[in-house]
N, CA, C and O atoms as a Tinker XYZ file with bonds, in Angstrom:
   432  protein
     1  N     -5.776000    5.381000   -2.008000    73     2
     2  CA    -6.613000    4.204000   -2.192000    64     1     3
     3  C     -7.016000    4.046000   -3.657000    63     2     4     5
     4  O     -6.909000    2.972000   -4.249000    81     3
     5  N     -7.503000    5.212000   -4.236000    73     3     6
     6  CA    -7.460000    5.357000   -5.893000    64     5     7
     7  C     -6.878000    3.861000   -6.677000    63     6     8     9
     8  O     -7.394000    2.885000   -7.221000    81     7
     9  N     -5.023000    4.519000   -6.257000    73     7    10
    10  CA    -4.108000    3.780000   -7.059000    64     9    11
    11  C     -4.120000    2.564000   -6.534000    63    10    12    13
    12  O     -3.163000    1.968000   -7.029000    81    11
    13  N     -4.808000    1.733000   -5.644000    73    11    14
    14  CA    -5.221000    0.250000   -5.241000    64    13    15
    15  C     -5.682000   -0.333000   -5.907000    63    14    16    17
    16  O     -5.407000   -1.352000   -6.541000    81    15
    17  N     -6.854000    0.615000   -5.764000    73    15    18
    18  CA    -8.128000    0.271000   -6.639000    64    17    19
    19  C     -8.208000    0.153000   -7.943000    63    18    20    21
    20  O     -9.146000   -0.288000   -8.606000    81    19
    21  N     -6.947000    0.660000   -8.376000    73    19    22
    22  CA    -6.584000    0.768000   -9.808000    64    21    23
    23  C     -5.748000   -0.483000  -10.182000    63    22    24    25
    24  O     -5.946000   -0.936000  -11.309000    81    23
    25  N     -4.828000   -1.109000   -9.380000    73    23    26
    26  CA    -4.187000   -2.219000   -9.462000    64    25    27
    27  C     -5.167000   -3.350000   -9.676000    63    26    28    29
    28  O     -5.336000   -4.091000  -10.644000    81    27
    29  N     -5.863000   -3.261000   -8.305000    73    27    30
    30  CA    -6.289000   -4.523000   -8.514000    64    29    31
    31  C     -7.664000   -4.792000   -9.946000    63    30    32    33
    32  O     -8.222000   -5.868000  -10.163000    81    31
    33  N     -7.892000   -3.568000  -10.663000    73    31    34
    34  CA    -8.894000   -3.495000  -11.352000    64    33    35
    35  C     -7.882000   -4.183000  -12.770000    63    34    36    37
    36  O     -8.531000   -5.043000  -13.365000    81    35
    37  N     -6.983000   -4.036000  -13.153000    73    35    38
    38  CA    -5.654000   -4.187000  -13.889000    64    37    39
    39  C     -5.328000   -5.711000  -13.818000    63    38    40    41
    40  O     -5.377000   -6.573000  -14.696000    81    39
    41  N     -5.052000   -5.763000  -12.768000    73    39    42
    42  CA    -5.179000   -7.736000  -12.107000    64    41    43
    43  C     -6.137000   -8.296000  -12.830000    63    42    44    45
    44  O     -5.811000   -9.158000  -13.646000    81    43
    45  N     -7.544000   -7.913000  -12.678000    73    43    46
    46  CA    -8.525000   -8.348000  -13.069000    64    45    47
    47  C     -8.613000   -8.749000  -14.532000    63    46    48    49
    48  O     -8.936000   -9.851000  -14.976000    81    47
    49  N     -8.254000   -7.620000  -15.220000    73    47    50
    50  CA    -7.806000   -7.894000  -16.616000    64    49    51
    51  C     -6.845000   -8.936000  -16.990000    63    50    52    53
    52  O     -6.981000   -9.526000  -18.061000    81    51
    53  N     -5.663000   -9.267000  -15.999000    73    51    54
    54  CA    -4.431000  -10.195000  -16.627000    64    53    55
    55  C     -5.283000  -11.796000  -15.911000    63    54    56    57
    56  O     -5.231000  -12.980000  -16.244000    81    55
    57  N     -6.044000  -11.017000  -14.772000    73    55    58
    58  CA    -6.090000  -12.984000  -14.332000    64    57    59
    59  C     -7.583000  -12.920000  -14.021000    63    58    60    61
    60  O     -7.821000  -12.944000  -12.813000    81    59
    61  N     -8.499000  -12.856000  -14.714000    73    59    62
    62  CA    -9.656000  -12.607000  -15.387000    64    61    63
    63  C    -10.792000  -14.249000  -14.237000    63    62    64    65
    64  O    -11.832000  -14.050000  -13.609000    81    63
    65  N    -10.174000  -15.398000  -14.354000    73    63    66
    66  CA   -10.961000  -16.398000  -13.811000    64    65    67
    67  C    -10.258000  -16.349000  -12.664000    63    66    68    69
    68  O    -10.649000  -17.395000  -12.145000    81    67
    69  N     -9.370000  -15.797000  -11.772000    73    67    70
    70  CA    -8.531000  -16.209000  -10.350000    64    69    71
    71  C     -9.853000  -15.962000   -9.558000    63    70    72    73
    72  O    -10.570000  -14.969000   -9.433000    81    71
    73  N     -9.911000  -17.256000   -9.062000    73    71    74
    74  CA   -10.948000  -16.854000   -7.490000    64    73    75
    75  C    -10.781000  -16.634000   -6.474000    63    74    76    77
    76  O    -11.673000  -16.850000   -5.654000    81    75
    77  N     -9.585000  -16.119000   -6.110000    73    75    78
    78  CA    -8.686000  -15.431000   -4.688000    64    77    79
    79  C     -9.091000  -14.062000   -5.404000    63    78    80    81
    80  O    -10.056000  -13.407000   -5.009000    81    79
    81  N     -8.322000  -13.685000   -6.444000    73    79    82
    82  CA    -8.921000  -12.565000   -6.778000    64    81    83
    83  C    -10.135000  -12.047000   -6.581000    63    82    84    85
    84  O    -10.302000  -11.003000   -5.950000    81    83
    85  N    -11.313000  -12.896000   -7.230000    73    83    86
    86  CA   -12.455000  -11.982000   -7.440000    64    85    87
    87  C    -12.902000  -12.173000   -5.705000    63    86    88    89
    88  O    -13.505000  -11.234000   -5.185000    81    87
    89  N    -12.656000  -13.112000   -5.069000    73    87    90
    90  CA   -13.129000  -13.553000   -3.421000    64    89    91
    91  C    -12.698000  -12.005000   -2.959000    63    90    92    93
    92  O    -13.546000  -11.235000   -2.508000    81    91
    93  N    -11.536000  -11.690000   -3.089000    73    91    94
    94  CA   -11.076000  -10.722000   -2.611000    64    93    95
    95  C    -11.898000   -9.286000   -2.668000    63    94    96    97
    96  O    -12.002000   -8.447000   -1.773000    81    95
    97  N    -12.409000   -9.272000   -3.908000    73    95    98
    98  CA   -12.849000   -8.070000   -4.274000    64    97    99
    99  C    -13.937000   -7.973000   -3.855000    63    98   100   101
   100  O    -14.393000   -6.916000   -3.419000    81    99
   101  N    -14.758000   -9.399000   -3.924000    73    99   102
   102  CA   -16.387000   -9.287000   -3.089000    64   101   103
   103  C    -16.250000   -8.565000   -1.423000    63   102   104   105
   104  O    -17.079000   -7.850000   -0.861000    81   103
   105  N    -15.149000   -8.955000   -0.999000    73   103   106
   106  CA   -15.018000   -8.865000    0.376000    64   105   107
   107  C    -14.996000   -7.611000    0.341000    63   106   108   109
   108  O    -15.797000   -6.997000    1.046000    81   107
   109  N    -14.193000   -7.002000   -0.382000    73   107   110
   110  CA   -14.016000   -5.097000   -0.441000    64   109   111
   111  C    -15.075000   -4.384000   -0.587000    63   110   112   113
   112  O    -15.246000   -3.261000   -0.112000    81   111
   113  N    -15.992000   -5.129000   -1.389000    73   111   114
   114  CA   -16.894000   -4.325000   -1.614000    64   113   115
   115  C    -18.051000   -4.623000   -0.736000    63   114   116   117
   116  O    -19.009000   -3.850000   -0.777000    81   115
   117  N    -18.077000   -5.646000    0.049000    73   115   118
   118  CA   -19.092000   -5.829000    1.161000    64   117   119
   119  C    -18.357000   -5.249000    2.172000    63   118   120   121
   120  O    -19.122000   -5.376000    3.129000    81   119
   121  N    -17.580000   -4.812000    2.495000    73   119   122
   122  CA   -16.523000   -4.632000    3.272000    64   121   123
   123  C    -16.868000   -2.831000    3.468000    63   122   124   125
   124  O    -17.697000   -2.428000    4.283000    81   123
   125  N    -16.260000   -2.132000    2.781000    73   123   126
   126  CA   -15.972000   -1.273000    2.511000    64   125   127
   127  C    -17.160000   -0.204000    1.469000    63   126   128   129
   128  O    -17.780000   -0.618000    0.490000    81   127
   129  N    -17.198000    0.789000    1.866000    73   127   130
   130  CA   -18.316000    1.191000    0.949000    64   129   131
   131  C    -17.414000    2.824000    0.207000    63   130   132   133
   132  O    -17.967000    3.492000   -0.666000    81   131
   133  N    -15.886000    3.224000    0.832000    73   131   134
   134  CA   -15.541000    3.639000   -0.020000    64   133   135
   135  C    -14.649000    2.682000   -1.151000    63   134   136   137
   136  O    -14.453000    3.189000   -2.255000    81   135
   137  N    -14.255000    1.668000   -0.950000    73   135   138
   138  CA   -14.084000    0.889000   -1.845000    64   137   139
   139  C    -15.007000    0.923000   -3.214000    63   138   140   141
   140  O    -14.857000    1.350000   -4.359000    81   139
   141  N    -16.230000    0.119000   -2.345000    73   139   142
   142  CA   -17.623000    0.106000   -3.832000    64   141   143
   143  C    -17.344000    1.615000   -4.656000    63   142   144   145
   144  O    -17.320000    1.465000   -5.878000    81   143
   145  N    -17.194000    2.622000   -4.323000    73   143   146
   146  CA   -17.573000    3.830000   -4.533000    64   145   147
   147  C    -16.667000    3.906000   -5.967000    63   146   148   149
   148  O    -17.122000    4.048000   -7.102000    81   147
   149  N    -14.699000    3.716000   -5.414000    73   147   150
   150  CA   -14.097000    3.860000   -6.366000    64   149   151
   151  C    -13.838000    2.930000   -6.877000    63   150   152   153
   152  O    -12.888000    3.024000   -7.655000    81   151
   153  N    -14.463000    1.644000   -6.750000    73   151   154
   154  CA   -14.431000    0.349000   -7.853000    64   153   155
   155  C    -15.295000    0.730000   -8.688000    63   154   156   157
   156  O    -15.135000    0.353000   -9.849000    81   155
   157  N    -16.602000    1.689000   -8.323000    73   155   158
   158  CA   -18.058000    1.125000   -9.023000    64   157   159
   159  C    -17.775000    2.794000  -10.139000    63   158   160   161
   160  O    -18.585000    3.223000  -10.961000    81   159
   161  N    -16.776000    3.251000   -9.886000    73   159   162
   162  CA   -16.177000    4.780000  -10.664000    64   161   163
   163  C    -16.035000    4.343000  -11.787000    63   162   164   165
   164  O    -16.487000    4.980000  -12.738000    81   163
   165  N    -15.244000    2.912000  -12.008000    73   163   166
   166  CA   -14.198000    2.571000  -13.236000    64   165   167
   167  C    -13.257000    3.650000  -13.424000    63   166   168   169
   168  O    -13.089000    4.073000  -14.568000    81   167
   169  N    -12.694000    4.094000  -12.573000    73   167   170
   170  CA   -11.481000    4.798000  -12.670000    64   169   171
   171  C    -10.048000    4.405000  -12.237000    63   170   172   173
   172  O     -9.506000    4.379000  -11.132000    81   171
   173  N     -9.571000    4.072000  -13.632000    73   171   174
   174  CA    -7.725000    3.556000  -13.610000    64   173   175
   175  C     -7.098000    4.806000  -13.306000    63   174   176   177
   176  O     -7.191000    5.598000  -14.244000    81   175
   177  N     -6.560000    5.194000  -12.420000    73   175   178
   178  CA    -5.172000    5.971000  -12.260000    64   177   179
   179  C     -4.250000    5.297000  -11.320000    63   178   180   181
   180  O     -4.420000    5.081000  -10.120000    81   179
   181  N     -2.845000    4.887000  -12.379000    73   179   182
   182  CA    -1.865000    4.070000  -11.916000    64   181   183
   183  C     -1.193000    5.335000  -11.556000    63   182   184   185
   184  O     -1.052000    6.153000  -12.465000    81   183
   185  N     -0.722000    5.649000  -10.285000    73   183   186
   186  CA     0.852000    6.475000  -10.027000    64   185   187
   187  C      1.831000    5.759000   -9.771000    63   186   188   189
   188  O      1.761000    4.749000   -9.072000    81   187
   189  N      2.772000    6.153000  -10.255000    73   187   190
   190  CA     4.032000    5.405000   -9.719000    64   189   191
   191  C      4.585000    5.898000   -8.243000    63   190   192   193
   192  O      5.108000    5.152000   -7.415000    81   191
   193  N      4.324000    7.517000   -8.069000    73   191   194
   194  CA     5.543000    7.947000   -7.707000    64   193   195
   195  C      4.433000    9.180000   -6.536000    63   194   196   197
   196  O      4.218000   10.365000   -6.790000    81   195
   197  N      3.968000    8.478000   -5.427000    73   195   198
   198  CA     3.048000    9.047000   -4.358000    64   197   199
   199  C      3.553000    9.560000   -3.002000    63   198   200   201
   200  O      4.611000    9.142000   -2.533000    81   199
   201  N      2.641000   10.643000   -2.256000    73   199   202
   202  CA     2.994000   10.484000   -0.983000    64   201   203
   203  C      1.840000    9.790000   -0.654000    63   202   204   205
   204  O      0.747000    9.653000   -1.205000    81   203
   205  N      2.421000    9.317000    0.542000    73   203   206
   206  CA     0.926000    8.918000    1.480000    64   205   207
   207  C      1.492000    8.777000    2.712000    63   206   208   209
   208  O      2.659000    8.455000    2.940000    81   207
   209  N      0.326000    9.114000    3.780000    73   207   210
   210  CA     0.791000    9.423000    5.184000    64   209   211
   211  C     -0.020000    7.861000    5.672000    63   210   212   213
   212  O     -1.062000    7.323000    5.300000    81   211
   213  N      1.073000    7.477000    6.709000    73   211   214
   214  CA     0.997000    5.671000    6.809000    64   213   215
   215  C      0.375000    6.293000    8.474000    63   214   216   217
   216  O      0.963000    7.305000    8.857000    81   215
   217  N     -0.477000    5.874000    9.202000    73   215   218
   218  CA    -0.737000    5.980000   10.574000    64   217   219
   219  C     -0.041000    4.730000   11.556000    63   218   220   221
   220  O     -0.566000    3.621000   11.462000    81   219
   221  N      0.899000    4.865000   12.307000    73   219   222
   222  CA     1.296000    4.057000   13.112000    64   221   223
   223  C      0.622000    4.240000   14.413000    63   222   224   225
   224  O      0.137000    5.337000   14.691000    81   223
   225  N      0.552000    3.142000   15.312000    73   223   226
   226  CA    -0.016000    3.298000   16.885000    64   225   227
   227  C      1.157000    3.821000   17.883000    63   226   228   229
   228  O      0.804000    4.417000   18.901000    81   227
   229  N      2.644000    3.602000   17.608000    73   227   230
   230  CA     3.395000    4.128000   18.563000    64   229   231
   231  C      4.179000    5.475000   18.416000    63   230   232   233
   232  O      4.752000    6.145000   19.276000    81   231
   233  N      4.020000    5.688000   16.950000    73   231   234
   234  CA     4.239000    7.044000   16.678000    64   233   235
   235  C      3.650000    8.257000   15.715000    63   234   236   237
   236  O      4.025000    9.338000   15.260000    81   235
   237  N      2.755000    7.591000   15.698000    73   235   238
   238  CA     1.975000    8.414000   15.087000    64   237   239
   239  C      1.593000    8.220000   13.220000    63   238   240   241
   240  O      1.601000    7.236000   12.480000    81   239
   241  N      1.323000    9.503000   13.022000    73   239   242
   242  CA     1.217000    9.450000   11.466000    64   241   243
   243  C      3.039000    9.823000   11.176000    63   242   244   245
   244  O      3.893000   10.308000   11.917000    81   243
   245  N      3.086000    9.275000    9.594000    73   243   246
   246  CA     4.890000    9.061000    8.860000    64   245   247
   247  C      4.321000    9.174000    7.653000    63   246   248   249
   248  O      3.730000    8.269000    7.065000    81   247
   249  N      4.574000   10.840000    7.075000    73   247   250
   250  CA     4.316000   10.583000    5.324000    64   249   251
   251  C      5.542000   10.961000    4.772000    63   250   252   253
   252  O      6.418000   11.826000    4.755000    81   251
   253  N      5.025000    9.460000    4.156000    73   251   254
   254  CA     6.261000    8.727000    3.468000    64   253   255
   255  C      6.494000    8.612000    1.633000    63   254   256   257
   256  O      5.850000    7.764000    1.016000    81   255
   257  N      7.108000    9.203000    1.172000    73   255   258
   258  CA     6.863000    9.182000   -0.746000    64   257   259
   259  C      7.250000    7.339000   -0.920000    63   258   260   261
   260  O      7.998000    6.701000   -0.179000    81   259
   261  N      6.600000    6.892000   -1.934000    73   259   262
   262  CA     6.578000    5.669000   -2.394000    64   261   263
   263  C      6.518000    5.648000   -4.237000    63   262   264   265
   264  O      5.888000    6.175000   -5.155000    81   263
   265  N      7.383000    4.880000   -4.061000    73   263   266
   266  CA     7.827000    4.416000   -5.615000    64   265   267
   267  C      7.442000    2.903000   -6.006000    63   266   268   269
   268  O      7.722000    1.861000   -5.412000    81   267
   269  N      6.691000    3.113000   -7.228000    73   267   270
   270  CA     6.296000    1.638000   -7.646000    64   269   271
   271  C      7.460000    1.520000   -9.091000    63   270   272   273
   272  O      7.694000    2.385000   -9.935000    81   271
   273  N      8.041000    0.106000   -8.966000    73   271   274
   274  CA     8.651000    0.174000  -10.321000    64   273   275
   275  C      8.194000   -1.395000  -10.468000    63   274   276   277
   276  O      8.357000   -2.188000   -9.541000    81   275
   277  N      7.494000   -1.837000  -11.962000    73   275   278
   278  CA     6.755000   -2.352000  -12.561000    64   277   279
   279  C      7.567000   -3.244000  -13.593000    63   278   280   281
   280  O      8.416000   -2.742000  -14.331000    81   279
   281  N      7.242000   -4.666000  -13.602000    73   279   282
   282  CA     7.679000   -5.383000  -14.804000    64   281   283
   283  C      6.138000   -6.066000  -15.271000    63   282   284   285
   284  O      5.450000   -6.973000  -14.799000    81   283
   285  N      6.013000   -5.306000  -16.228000    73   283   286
   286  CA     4.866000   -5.162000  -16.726000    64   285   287
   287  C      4.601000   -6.967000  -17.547000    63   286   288   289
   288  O      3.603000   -7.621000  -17.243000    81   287
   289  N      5.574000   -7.469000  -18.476000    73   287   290
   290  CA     5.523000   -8.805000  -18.814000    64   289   291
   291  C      5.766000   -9.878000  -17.609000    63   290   292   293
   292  O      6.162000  -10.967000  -18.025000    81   291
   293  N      5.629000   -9.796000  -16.404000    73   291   294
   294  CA     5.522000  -10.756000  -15.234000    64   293   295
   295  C      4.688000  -10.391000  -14.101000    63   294   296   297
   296  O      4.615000  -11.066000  -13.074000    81   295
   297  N      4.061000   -9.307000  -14.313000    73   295   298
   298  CA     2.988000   -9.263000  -13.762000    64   297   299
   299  C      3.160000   -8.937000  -12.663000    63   298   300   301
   300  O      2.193000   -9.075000  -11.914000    81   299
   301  N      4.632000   -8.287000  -11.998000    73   299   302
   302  CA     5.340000   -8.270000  -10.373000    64   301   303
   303  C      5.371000   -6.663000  -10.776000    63   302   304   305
   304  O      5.185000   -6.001000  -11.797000    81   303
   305  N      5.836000   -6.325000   -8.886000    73   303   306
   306  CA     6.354000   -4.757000   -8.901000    64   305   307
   307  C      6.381000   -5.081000   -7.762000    63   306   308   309
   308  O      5.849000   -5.907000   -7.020000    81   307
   309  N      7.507000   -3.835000   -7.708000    73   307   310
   310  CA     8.334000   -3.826000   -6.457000    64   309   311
   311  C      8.076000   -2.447000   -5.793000    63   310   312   313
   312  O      8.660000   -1.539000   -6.384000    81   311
   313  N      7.415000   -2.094000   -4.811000    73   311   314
   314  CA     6.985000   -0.920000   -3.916000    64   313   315
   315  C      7.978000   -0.702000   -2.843000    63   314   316   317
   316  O      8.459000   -1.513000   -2.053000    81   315
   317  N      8.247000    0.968000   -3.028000    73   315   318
   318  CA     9.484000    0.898000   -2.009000    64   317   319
   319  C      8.796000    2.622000   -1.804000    63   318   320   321
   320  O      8.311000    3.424000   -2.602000    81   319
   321  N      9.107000    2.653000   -0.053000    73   319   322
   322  CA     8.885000    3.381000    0.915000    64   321   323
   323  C     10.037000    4.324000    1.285000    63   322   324   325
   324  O     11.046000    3.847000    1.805000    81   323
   325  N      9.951000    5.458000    1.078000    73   323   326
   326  CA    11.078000    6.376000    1.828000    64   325   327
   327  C     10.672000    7.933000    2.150000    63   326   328   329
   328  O      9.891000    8.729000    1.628000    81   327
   329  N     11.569000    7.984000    3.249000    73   327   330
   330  CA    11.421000    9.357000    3.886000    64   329   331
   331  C     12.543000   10.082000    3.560000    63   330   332   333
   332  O     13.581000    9.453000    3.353000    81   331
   333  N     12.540000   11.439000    3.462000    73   331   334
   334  CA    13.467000   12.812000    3.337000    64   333   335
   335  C     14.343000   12.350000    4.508000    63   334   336   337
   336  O     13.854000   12.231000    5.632000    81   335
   337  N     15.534000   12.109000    4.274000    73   335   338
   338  CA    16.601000   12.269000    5.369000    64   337   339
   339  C     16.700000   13.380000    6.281000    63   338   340   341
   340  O     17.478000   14.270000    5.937000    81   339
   341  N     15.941000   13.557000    7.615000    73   339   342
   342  CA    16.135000   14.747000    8.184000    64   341   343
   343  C     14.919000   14.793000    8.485000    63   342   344   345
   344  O     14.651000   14.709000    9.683000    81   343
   345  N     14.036000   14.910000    7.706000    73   343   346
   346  CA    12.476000   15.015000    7.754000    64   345   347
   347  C     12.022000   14.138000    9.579000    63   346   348   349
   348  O     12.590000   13.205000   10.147000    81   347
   349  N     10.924000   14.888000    9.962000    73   347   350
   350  CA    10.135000   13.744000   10.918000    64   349   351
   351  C      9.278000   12.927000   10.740000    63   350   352   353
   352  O      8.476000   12.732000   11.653000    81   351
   353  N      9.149000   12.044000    9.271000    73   351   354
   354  CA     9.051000   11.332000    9.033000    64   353   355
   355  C     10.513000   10.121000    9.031000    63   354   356   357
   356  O     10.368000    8.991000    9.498000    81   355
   357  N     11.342000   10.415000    8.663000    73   355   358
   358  CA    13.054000   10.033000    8.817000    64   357   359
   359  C     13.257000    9.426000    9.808000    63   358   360   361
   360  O     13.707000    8.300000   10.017000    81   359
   361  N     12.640000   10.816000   10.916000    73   359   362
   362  CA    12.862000   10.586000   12.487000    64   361   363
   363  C     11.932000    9.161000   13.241000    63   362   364   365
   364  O     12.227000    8.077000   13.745000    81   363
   365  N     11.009000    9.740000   13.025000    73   363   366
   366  CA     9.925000    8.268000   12.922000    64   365   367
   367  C     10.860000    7.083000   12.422000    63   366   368   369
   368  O     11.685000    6.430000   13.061000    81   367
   369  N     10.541000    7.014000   11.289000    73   367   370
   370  CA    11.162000    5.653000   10.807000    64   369   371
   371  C     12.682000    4.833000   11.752000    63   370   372   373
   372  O     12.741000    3.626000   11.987000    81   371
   373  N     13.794000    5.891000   12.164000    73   371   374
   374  CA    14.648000    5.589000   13.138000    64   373   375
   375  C     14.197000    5.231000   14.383000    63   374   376   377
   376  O     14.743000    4.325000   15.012000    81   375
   377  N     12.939000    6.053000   14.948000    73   375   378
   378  CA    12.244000    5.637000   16.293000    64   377   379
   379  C     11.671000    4.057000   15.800000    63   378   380   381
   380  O     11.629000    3.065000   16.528000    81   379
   381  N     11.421000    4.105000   14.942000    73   379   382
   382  CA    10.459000    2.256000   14.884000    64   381   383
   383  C     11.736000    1.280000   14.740000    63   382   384   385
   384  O     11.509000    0.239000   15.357000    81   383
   385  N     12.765000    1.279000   14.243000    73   383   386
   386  CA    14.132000    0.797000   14.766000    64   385   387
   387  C     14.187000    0.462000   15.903000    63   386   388   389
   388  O     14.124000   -0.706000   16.287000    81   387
   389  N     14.269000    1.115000   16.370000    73   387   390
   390  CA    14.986000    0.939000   17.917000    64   389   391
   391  C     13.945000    0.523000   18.453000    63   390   392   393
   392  O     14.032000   -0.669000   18.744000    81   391
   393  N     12.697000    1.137000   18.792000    73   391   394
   394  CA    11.662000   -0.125000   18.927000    64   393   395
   395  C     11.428000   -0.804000   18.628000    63   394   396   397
   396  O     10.333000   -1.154000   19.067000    81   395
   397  N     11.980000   -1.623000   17.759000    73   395   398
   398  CA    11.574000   -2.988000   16.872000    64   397   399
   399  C     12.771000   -3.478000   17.583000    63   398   400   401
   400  O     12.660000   -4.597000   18.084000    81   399
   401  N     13.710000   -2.960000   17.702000    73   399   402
   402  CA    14.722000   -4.295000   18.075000    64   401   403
   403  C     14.712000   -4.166000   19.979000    63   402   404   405
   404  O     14.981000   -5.127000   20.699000    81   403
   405  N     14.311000   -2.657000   20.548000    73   403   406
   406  CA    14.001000   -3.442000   21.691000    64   405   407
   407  C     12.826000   -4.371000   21.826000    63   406   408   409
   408  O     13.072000   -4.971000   22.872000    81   407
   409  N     11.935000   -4.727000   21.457000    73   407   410
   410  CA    10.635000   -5.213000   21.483000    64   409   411
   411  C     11.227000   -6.596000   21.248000    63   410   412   413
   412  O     11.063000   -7.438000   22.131000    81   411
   413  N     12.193000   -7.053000   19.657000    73   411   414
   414  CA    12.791000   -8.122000   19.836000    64   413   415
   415  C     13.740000   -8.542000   20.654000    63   414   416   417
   416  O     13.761000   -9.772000   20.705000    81   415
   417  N     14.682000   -7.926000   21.438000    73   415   418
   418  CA    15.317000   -8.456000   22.298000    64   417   419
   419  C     14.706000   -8.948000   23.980000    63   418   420   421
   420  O     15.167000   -9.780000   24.762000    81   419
   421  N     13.751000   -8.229000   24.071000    73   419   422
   422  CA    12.386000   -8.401000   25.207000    64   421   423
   423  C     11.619000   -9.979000   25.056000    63   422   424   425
   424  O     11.519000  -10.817000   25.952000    81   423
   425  N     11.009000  -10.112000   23.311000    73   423   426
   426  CA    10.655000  -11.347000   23.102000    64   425   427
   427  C     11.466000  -12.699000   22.990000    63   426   428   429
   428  O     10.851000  -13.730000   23.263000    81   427
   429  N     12.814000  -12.788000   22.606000    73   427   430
   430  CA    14.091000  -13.080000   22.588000    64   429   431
   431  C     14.738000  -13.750000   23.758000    63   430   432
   432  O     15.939000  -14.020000   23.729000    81   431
């Protein structure tokens, strides 16, 4: 959550008057009180290159390493999710497959 909190503090800096933005942030912080905590820190730590364990409802927890790669003059980045081939996180991710497409062929 840190490195969120660190983005969107970064945002703040490039788009300074956006009022989706700052709407957003009021909400977090009425919202959320570990939010306030590490907004009200002023602590930037950007990672690129994290684990974090994602909680799903049909299979559980999946920790998953995530890569941010950044174009810093457009203001975009592209976040990408992956598991150890083999890993049961791996395994997970193949189980939400096949439940995703039976679930769509059911709605279908």
């Amino acid at each position: 959550m840190t490195s969120a909190v660190s983005y969107l503090r970064v945002a703040t800096t490039h788009y300074p008057d956006d009022p989706e933005l700052r709407s957003l942030i009021a909400e977090l912080l009425a919202g959320s009180a570990d939010f306030a905590d590490l907004w009200n820190s002023q602590d930037v730590r950007i990672d690129h290159h994290v684990r974090q364990v994602v909680q799903h409802p049909q299979v559980g927890s999946i920790e998953l390493d995530f890569d941010i790669l950044t174009v810093p003059e457009r203001g975009q980045q592209v976040v990408i999710f992956t598991a150890e081939p083999g890993s049961s996180a791996y395994q997970n991710l193949q189980l939400l497959k096949v439940i995703g497409t039976r679930l769509t062929d059911v709605a279908g």
